[in-house]
Backbone and ligand atoms as CSV (ligand in chain L), in Angstrom:
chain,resi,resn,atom,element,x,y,z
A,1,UNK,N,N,-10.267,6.625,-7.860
A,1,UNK,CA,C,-10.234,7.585,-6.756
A,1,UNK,C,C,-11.040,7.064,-5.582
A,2,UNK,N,N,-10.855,7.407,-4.339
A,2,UNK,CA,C,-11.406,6.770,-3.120
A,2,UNK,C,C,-11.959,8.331,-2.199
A,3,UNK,N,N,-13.437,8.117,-2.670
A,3,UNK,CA,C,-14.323,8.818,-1.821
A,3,UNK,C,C,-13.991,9.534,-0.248
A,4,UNK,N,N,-13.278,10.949,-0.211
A,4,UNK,CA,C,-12.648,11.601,0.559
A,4,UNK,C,C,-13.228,11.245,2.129
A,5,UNK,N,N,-14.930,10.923,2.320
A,5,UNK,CA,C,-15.516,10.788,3.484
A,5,UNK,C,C,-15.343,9.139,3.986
A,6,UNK,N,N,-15.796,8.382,2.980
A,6,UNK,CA,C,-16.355,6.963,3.265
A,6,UNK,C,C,-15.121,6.282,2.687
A,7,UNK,N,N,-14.169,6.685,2.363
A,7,UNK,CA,C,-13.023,5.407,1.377
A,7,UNK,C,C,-13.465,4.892,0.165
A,8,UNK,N,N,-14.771,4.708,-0.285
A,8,UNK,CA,C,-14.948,3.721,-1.461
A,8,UNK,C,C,-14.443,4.194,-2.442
A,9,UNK,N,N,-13.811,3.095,-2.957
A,9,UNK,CA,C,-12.841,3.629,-4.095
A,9,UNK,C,C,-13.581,3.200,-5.172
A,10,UNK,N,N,-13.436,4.189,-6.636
A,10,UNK,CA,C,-14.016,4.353,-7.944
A,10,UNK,C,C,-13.455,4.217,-9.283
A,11,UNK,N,N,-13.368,3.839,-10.131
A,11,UNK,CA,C,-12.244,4.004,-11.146
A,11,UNK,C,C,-12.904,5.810,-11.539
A,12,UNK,N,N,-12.014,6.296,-11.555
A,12,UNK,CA,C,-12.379,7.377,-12.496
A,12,UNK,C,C,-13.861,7.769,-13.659
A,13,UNK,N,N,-14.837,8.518,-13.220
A,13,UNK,CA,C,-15.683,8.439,-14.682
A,13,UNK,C,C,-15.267,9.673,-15.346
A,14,UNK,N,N,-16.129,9.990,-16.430
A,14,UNK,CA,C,-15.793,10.578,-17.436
A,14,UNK,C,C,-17.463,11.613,-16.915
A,15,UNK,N,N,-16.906,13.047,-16.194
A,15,UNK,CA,C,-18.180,13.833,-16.412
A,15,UNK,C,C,-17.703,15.438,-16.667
A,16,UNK,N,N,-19.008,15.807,-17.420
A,16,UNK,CA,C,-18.872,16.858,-18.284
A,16,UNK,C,C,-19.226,18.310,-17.376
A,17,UNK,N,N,-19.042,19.156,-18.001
A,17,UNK,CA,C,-19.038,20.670,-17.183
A,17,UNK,C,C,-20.494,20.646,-16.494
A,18,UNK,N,N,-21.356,20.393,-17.137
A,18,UNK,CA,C,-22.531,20.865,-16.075
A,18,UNK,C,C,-23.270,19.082,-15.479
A,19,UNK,N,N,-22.457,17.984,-15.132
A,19,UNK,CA,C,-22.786,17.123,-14.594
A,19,UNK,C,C,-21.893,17.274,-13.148
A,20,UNK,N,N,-22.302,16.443,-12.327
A,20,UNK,CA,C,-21.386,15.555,-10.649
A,20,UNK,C,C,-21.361,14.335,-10.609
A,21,UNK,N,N,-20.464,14.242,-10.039
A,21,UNK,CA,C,-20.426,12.738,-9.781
A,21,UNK,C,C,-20.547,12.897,-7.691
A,22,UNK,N,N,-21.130,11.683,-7.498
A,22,UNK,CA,C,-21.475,12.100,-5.682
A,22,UNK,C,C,-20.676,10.433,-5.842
A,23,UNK,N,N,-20.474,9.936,-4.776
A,23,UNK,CA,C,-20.273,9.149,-3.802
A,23,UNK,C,C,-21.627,8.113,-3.934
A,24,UNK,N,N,-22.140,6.900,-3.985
A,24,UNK,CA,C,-23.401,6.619,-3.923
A,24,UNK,C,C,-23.796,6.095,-2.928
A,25,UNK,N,N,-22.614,5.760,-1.784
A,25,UNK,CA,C,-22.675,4.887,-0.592
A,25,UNK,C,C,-23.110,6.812,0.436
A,26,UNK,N,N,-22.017,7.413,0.463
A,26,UNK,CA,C,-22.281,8.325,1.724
A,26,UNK,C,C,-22.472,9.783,0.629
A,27,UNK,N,N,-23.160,9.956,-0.594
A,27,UNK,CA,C,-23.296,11.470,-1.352
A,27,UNK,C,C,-22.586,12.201,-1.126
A,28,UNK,N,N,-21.341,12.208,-0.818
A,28,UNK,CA,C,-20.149,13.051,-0.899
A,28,UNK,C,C,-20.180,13.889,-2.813
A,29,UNK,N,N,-19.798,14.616,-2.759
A,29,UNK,CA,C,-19.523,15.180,-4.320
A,29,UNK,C,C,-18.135,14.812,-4.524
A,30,UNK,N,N,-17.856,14.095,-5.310
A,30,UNK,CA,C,-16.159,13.968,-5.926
A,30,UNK,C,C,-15.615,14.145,-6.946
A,31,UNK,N,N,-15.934,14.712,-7.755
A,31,UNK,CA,C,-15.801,15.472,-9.070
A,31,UNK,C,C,-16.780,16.374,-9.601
A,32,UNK,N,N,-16.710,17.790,-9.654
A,32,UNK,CA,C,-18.013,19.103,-9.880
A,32,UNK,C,C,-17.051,20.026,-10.774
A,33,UNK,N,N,-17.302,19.470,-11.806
A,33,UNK,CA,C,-15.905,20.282,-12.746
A,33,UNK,C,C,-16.644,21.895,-12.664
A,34,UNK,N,N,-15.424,22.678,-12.957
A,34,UNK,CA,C,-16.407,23.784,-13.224
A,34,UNK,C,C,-15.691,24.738,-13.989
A,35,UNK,N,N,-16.198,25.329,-15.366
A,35,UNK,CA,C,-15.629,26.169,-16.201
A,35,UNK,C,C,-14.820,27.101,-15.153
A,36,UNK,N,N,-13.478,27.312,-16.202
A,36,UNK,CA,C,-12.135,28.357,-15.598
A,36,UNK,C,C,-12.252,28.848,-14.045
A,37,UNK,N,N,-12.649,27.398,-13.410
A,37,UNK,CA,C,-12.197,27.211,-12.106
A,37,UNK,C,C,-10.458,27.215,-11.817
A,38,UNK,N,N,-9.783,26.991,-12.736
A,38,UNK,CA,C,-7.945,26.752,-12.225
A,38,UNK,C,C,-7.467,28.301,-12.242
A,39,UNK,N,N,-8.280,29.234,-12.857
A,39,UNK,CA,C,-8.001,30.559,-13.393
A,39,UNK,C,C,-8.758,31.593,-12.363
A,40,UNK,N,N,-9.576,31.021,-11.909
A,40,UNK,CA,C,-9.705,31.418,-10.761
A,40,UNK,C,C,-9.563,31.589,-9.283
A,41,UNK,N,N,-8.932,30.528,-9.286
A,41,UNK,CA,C,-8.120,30.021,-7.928
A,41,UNK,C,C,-7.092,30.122,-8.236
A,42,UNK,N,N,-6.219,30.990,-9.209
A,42,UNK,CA,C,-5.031,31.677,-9.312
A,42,UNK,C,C,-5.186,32.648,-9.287
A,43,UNK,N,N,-5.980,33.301,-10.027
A,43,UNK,CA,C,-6.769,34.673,-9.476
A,43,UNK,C,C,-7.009,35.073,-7.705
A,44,UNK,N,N,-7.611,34.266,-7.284
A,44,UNK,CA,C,-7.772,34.635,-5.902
A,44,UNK,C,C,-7.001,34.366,-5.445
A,45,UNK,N,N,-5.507,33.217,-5.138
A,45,UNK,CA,C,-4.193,32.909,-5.162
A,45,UNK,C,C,-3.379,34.288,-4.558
A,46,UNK,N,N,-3.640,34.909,-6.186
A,46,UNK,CA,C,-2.298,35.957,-6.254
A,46,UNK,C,C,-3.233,37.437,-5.414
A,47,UNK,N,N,-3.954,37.213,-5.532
A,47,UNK,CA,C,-4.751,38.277,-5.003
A,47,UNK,C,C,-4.533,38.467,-3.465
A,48,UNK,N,N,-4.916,37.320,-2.717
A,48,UNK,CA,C,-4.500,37.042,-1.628
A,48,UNK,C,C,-2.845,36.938,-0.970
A,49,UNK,N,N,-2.176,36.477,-1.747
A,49,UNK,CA,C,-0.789,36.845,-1.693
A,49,UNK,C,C,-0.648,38.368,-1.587
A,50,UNK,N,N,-1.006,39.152,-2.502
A,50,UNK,CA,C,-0.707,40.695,-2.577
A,50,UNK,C,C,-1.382,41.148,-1.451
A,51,UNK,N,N,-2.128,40.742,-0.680
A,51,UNK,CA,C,-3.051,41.035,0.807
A,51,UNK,C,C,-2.769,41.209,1.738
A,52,UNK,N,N,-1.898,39.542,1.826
A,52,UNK,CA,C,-1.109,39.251,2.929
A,52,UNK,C,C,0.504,39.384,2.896
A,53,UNK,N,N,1.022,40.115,1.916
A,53,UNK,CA,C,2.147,40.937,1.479
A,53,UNK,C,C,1.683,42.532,2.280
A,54,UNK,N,N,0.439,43.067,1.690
A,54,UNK,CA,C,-0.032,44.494,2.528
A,54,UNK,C,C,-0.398,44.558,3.853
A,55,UNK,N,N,-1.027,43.118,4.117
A,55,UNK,CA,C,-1.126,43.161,5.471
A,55,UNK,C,C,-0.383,43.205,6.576
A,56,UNK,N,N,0.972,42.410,6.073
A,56,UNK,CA,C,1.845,42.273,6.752
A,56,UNK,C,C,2.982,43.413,6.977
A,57,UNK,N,N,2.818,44.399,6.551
A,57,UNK,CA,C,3.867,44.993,6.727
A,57,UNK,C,C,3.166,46.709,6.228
A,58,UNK,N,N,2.067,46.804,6.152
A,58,UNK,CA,C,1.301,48.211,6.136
A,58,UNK,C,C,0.594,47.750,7.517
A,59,UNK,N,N,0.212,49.224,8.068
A,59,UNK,CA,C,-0.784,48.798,9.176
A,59,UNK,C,C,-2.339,48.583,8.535
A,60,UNK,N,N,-3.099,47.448,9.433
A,60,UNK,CA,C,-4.099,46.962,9.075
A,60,UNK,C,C,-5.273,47.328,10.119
A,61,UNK,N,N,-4.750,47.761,11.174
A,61,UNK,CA,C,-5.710,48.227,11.997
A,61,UNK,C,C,-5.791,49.221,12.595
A,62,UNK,N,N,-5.856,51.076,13.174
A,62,UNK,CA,C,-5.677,51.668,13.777
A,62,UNK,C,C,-6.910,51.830,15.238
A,63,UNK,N,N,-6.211,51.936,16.229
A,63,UNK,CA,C,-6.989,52.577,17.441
A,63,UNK,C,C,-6.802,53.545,18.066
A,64,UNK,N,N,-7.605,54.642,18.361
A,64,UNK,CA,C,-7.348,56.160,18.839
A,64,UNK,C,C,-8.334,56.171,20.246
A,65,UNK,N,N,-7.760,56.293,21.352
A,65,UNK,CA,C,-8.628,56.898,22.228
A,65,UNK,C,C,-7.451,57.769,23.036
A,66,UNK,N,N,-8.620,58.813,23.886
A,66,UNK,CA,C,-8.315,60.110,24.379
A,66,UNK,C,C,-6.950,61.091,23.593
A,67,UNK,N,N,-7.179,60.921,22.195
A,67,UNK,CA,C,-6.558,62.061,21.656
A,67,UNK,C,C,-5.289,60.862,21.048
A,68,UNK,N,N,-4.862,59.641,21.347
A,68,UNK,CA,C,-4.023,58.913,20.966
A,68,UNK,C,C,-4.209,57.985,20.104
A,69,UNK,N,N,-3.701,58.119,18.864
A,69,UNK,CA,C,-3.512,57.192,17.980
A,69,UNK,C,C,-2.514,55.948,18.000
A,70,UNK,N,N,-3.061,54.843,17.694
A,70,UNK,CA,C,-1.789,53.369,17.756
A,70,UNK,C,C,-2.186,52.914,16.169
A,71,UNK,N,N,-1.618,52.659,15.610
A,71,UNK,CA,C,-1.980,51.348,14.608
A,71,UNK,C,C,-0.527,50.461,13.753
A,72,UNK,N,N,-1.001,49.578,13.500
A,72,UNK,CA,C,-0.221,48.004,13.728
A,72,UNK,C,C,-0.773,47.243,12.633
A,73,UNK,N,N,0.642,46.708,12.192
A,73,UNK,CA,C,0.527,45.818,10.759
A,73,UNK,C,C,0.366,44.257,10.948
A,74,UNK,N,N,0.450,43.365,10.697
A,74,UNK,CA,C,0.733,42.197,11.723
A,74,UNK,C,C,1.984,41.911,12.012
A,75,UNK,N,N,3.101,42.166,11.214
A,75,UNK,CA,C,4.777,42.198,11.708
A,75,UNK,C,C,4.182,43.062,13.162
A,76,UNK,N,N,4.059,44.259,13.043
A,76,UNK,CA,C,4.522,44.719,14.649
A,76,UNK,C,C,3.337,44.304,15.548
A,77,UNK,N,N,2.493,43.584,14.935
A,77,UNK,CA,C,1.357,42.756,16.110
A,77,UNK,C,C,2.731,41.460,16.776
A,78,UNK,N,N,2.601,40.700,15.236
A,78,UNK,CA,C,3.910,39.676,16.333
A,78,UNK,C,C,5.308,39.829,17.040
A,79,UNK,N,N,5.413,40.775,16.417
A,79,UNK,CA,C,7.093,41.389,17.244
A,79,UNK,C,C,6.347,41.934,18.573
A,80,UNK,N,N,4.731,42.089,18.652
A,80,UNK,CA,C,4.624,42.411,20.136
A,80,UNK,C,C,4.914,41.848,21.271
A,81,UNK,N,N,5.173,40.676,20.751
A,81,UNK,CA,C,5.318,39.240,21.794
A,81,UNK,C,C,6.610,39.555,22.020
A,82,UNK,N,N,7.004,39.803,22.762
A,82,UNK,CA,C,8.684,39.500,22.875
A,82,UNK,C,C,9.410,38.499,24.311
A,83,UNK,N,N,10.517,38.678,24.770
A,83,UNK,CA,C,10.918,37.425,26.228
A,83,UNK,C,C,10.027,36.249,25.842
A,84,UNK,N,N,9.640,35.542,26.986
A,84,UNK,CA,C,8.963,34.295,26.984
A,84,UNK,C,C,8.115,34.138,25.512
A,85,UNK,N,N,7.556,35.012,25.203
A,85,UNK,CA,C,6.351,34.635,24.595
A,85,UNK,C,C,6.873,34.651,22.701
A,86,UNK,N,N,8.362,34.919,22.459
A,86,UNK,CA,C,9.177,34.978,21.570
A,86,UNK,C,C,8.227,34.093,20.894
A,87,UNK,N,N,8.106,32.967,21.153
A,87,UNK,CA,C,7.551,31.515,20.354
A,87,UNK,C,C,6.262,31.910,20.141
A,88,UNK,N,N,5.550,32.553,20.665
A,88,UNK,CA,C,3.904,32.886,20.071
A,88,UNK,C,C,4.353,33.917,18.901
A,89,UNK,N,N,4.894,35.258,19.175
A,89,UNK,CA,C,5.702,35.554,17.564
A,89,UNK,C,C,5.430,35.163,16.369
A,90,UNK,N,N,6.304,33.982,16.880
A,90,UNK,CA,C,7.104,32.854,15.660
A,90,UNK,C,C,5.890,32.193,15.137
A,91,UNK,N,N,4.994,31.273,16.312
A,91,UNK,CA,C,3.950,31.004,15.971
A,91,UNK,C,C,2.770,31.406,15.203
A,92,UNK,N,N,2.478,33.320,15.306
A,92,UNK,CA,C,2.108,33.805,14.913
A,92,UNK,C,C,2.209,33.990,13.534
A,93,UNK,N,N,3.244,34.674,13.026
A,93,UNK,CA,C,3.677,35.127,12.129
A,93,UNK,C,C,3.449,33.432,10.968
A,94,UNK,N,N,3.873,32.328,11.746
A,94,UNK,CA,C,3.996,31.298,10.899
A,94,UNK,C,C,2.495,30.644,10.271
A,95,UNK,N,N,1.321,30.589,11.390
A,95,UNK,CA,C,-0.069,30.242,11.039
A,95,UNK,C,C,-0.297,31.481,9.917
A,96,UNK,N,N,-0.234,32.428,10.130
A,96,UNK,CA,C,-1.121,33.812,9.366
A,96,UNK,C,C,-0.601,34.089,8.329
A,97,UNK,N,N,0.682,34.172,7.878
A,97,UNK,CA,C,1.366,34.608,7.326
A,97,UNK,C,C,2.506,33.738,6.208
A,98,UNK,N,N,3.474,32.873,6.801
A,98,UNK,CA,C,4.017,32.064,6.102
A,98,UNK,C,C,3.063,30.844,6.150
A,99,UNK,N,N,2.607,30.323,6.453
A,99,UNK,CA,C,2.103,28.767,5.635
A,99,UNK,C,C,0.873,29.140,5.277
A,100,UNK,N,N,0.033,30.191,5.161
A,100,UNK,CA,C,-0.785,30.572,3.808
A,100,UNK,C,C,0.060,31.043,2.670
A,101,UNK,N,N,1.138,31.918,2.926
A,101,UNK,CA,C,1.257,32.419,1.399
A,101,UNK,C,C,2.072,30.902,1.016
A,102,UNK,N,N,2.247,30.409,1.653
A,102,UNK,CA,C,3.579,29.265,0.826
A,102,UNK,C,C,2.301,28.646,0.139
A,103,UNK,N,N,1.156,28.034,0.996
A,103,UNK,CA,C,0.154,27.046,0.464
A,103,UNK,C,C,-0.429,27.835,-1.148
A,104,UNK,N,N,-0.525,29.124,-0.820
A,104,UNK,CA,C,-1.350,30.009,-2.256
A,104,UNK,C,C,-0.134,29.952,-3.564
A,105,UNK,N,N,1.369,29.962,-2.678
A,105,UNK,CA,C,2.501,29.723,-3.555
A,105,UNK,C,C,2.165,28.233,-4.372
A,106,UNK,N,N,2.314,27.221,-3.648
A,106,UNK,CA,C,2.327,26.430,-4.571
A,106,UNK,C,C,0.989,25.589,-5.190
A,107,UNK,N,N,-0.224,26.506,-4.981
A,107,UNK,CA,C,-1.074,26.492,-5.610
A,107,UNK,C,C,-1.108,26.584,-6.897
A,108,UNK,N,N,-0.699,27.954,-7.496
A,108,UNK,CA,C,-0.219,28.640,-8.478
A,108,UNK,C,C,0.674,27.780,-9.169
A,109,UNK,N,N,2.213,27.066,-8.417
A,109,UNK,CA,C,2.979,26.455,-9.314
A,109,UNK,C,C,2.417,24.952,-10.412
A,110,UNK,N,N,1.151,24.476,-9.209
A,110,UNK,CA,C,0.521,23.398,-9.543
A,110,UNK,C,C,-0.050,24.005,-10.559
A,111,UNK,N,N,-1.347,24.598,-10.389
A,111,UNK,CA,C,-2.223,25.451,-11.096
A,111,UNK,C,C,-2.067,25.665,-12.829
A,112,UNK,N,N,-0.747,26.637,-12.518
A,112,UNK,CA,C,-0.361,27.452,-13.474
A,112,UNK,C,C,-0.206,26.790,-15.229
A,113,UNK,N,N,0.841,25.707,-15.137
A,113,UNK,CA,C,0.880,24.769,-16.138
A,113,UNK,C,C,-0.708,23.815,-16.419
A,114,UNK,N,N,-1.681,23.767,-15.588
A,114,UNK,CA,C,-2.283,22.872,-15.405
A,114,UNK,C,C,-3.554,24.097,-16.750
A,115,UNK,N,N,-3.820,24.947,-16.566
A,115,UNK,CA,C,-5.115,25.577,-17.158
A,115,UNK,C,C,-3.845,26.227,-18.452
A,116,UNK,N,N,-2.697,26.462,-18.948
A,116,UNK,CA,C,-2.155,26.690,-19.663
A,116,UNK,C,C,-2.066,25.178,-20.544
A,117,UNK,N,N,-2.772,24.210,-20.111
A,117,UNK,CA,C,-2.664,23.183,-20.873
A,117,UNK,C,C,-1.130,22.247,-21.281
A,118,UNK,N,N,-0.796,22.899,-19.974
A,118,UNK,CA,C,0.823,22.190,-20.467
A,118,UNK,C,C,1.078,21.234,-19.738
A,119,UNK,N,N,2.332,20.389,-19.584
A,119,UNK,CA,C,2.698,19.527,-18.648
A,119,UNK,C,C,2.581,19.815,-17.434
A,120,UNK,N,N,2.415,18.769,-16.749
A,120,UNK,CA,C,2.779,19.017,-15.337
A,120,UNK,C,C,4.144,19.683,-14.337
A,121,UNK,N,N,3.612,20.824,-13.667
A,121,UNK,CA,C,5.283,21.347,-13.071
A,121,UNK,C,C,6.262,19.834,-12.750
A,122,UNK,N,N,7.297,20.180,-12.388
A,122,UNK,CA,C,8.091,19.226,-12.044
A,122,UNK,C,C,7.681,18.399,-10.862
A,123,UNK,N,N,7.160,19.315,-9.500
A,123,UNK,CA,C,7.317,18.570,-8.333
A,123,UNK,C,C,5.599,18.751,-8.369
A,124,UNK,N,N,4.818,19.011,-9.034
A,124,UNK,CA,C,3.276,19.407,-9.004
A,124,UNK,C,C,2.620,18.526,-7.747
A,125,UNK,N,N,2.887,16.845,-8.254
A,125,UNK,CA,C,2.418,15.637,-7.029
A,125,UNK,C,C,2.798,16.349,-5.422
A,126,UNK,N,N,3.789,16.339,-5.410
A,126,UNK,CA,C,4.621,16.523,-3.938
A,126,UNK,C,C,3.661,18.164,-3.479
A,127,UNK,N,N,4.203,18.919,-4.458
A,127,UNK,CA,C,3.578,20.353,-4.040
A,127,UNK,C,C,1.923,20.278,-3.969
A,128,UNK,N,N,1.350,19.483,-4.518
A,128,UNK,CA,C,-0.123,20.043,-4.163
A,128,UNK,C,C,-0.336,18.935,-2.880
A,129,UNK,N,N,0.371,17.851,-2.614
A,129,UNK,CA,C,0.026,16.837,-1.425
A,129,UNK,C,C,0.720,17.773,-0.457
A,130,UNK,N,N,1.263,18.344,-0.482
A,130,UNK,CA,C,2.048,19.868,0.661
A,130,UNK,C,C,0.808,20.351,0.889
A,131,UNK,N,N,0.641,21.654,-0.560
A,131,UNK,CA,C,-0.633,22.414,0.013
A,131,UNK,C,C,-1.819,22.125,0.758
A,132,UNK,N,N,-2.252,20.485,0.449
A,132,UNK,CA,C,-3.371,20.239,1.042
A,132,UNK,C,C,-2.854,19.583,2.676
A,133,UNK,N,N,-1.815,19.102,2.334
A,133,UNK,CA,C,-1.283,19.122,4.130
A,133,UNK,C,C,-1.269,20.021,5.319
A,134,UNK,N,N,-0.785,21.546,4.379
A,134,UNK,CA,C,-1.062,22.548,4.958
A,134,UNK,C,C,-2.182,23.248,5.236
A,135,UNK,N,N,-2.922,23.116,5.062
A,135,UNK,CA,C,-4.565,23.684,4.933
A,135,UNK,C,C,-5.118,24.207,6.493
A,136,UNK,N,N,-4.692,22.458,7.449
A,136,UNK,CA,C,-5.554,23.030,8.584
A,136,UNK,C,C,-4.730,24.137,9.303
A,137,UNK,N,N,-3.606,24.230,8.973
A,137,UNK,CA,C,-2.399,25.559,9.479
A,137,UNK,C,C,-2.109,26.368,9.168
A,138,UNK,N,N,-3.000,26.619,8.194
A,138,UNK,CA,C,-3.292,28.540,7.708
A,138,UNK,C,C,-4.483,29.060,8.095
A,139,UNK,N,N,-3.832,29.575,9.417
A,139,UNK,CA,C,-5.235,29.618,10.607
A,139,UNK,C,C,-5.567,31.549,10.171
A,140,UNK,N,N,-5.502,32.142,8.558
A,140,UNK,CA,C,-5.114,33.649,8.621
A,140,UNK,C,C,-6.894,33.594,9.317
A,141,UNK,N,N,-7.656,33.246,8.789
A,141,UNK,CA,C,-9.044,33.390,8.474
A,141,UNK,C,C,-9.316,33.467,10.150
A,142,UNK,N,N,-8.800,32.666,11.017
A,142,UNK,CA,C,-8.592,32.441,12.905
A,142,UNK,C,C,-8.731,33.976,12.920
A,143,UNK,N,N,-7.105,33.950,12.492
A,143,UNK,CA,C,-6.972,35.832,13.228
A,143,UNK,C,C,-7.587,37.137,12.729
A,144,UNK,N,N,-8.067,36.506,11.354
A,144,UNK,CA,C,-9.125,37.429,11.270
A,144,UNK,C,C,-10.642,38.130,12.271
A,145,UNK,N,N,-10.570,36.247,12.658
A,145,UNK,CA,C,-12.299,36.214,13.680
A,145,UNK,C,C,-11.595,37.358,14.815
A,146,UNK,N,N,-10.358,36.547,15.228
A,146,UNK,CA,C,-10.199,37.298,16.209
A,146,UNK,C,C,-10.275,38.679,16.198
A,147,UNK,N,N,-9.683,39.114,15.123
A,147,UNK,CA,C,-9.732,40.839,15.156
A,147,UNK,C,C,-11.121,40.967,15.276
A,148,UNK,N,N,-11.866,40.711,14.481
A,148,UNK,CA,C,-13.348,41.430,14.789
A,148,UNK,C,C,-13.676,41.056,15.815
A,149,UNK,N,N,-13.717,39.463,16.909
A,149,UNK,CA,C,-14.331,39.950,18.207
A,149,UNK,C,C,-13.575,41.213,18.726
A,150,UNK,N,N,-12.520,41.759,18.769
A,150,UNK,CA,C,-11.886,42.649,19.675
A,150,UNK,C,C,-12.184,43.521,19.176
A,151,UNK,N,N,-12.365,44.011,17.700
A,151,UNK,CA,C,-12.782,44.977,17.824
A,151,UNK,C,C,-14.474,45.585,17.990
A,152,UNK,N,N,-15.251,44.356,18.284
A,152,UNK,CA,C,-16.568,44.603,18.772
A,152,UNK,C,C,-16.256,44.704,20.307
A,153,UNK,N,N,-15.301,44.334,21.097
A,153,UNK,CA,C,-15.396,44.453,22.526
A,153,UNK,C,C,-14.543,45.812,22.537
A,154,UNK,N,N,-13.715,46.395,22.091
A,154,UNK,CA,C,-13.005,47.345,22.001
A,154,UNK,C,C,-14.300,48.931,21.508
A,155,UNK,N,N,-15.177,48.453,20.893
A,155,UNK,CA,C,-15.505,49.235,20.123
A,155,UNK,C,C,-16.261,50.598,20.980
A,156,UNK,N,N,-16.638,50.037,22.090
A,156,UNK,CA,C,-17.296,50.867,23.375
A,156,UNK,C,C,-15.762,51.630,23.770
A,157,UNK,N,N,-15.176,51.534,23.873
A,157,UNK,CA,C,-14.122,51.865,24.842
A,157,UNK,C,C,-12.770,52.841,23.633
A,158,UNK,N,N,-12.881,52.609,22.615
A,158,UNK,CA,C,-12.164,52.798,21.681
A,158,UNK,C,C,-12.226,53.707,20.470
A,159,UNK,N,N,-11.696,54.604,19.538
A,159,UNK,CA,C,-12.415,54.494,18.626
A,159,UNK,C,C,-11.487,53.647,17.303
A,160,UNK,N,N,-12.057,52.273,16.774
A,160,UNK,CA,C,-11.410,51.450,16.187
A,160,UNK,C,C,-11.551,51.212,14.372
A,161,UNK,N,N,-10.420,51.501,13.578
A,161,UNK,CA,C,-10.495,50.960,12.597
A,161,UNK,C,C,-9.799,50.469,11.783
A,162,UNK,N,N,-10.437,49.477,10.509
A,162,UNK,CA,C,-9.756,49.331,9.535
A,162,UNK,C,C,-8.730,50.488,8.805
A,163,UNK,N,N,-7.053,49.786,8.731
A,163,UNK,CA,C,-6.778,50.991,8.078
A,163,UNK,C,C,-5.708,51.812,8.512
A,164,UNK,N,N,-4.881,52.409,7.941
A,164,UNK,CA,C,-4.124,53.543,8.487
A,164,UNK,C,C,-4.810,54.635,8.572
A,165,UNK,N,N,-4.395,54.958,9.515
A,165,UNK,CA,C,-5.058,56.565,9.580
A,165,UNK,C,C,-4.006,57.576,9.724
A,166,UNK,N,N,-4.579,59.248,9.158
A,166,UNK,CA,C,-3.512,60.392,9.510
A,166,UNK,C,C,-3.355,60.435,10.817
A,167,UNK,N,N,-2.312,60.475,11.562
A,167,UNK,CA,C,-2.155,61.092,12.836
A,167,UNK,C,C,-0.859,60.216,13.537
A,168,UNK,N,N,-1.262,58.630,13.077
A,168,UNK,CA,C,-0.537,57.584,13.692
A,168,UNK,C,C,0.705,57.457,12.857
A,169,UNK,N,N,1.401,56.705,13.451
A,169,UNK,CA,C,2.589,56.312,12.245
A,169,UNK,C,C,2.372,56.210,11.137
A,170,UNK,N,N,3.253,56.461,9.846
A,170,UNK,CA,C,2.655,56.738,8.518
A,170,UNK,C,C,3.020,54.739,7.709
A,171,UNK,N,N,2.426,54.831,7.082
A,171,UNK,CA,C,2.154,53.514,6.731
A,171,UNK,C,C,3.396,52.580,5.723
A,172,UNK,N,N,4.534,53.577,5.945
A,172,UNK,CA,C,5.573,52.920,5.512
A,172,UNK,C,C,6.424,52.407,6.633
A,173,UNK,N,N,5.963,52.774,7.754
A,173,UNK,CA,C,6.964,52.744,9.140
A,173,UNK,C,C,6.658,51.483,9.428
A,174,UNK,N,N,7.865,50.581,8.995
A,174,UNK,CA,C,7.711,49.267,9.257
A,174,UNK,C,C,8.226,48.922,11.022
A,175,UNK,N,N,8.343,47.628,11.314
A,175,UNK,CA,C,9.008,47.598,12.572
A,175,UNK,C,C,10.318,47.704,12.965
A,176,UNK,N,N,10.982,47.566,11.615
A,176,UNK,CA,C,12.602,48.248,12.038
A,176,UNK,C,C,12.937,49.464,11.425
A,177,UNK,N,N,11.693,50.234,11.181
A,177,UNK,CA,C,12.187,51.219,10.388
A,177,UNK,C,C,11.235,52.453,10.698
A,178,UNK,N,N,11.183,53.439,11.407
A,178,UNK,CA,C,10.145,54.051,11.631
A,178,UNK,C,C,10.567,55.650,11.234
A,179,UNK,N,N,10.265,56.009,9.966
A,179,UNK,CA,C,11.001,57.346,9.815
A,179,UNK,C,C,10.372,58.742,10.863
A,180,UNK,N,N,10.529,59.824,11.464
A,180,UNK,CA,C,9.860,60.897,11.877
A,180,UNK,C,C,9.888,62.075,10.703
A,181,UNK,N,N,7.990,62.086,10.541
A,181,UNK,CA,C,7.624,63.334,9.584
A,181,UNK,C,C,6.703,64.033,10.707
L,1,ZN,ZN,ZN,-18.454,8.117,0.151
């Protein structure tokens, strides 16, 4: 293996659950095994999938001022973009939304066989050199920051929260579908 920071390449050693192996040229860590670590990063995987499944299509944020309620899932955050800005949308929806869950997708496919002690999935090589390709372009954690600066600059002017609330659209009212109760 070749030291992720500095290149130096290593043959493989042999270390046990509570040892590391570092790098000896630049102390990088390159192997930190760690008990039902694969079971846990399928755990948080699917967890996060089911998140950004709710996030996307329940509302995640409501804002009420002078007697008016708004709140917005991230589908009808990016369908806000519409004409010119169609491509921020697309853009949107694609950083936050599709190339995290795909990356947590084939986490899992790698994963899954791997702590079940079985063979390797079929395309496991290809799919985990994907996921880690994808990494710097699952910007969800970005639009997270962003929501909280706005809603600290909003927060004077607004009253802002996590959440559906009673009053606003009810939390099945997707963006093509908005029933009246
Ligand atoms: Zn190194």
């Amino acid at each position: 293996m070749a030291c992720p920071k500095c290149d130096f390449v290593y043959s493989v050693p042999e270390v046990t659950s509570n040892e590391r192996a570092y790098c000896h040229r630049c102390h990088t860590v390159l192997i930190a095994p760690r008990r039902k670590a694969g079971k846990q990063i399928i755990a948080l995987a699917a967890s996060v999938l089911i998140l950004i499944a709710g996030a996307t299509v329940y509302p995640f944020l409501s804002i009420s001022v002078g007697g008016q309620t708004h709140s917005a899932s991230i589908l009808e955050t990016a369908f806000a973009f519409s004409g010119a800005l169609t491509a921020l949308a697309v853009a949107v929806l694609m950083f936050i939304v599709i190339i995290p869950a795909v990356r947590l997708v084939l986490l899992i496919y790698v994963l899954l066989p791997v702590i079940r002690d079985l063979a390797l999935a079929r395309y496991a090589k290809p799919a985990f050199r994907m996921a880690e390709a994808l990494t710097p372009w699952a910007m969800a954690e970005i639009f997270a920051l962003g929501c909280a600066v706005a809603l600290v600059k909003l927060a004077d002017l607004a009253d802002v929260a996590f959440g559906w609330r009673p009053g606003c659209s009810p939390p099945w009212s997707f963006w093509w579908f908005s029933p009246k109760v």
